[in-house]
N, C-alpha and C positions, 0 to 999 in steps of 0.2 A: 298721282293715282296710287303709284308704291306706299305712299306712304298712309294713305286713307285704312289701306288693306289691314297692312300692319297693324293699325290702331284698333280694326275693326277684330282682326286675331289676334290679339291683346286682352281687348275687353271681354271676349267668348271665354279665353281660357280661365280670365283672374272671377267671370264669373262660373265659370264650371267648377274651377276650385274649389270655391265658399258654396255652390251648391250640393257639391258629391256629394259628403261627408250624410247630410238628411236625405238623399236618396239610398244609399246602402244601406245607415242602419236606419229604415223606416220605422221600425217595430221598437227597439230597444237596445240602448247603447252598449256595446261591450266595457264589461267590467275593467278592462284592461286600459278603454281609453277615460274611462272616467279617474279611473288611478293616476294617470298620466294629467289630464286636465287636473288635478289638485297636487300633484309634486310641479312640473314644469315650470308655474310661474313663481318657485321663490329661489328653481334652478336659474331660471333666465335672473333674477335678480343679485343671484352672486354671483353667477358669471360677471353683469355689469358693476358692483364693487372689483371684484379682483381686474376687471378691465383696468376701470378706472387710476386704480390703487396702483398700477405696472411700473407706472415713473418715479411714485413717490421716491426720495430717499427720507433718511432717517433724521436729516435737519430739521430742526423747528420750523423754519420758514417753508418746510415741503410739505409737513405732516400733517402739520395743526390745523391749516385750512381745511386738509380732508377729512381729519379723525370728527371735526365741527361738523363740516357739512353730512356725514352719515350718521353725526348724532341728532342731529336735526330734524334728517329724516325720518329716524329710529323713533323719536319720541314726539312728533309730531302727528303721522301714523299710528300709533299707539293710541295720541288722543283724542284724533279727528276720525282715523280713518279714511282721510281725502289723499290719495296718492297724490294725483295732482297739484294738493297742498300744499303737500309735504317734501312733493321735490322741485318747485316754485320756490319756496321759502329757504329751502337749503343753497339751489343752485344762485340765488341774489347772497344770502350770506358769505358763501365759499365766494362769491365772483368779490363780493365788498373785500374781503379780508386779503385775496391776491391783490388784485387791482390796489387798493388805499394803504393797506397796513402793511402787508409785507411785498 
């Protein structure tokens, strides 16, 4: 029964979450959070480069695969537009190039 409850105060909260946000600004979005909604997600994006990047060292067998796989990204993005394309196709090329080649 603990554990129904739980499940039950879980889903309330992760939906109260996702619903505040349109109950506060019913009327009109603060300026402040729409600045924030168009910096954030290319913040979030270099965070996970420089995540990523932490172990590299500077040996060809460290680098190469990463500097590939974020050009891959970089210029697949550029041409599609399809995030999910773009890091699909990197993350098979990087995993080829560890795995098989170096």
């Amino acid at each position: 029964m603990h554990s129904y409850i739980l499940i039950v105060v879980m889903a309330f909260v992760t939906i109260a979450i996702r619903f505040l946000p349109f109950v506060i600004f019913k009327k009109k979005t603060p300026d402040f959070i729409v600045h924030l909604g168009k910096l954030l997600p290319g913040c979030a994006m270099a965070m996970l480069v420089v995540y990523c990047l932490r172990n590299t060292t500077l040996k060809l067998n460290s680098i190469l695969p990463s500097l590939v796989g974020i050009t891959i990204v970089y210029v697949t993005y550029k041409w599609k537009h399809n995030t999910g394309l773009s890091i699909l196709l990197a993350t098979v090329i990087y995993m080829i190039m560890v795995q098989r080649i170096f």
